[in-house]
Steps between C-alpha positions, in 0.01 A plus 500: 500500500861446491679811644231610715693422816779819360589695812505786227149423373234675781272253484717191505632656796204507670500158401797405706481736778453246757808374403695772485397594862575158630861517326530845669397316858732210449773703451484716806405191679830351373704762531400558887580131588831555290571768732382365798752355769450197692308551812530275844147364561536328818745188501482537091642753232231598236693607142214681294662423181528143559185525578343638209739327285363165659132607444579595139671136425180323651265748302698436178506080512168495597386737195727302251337190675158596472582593108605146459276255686263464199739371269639136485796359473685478166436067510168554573421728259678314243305169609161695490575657144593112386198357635318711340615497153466086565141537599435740168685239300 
């Protein structure tokens, strides 16, 4: 039912608690790297927020990329549609 997900509504709350809690995780997670100075590993600097930031990108393309893979191209979707309004001809 549309509306169900309303923070204010108690059950479509409970609905979207997961979510809420994971928001609530992210954002202390991003907030510590944020605050987080660089740190000398050995012969190499680590930079948490580069870090995370980095992670995020590659988690973000590869979502956007995994929404996408099923759908063709606009030419080949335009050559499927023709061929088969030719075939139904």
């Amino acid at each position: 039912m549309p509306g169900q997900e309303s923070v204010l509504n108690p059950r479509g709350r409970m609905l979207i608690k997961n979510i809420i809690e994971t928001e609530q995780i992210l954002s202390s997670i991003l907030w510590g790297a944020n605050r987080a100075e660089p740190i000398a590993v050995y012969d190499r600097i680590l930079r948490p927020k580069e870090y995370v930031r980095s992670h995020l990108i590659d988690r973000f393309v590869n979502f956007t990329k995994s929404m996408f893979e099923p759908m063709s191209a606009p030419t080949e979707v335009l050559t499927k549609v023709s061929e088969r309004s030719e075939r139904a001809l």
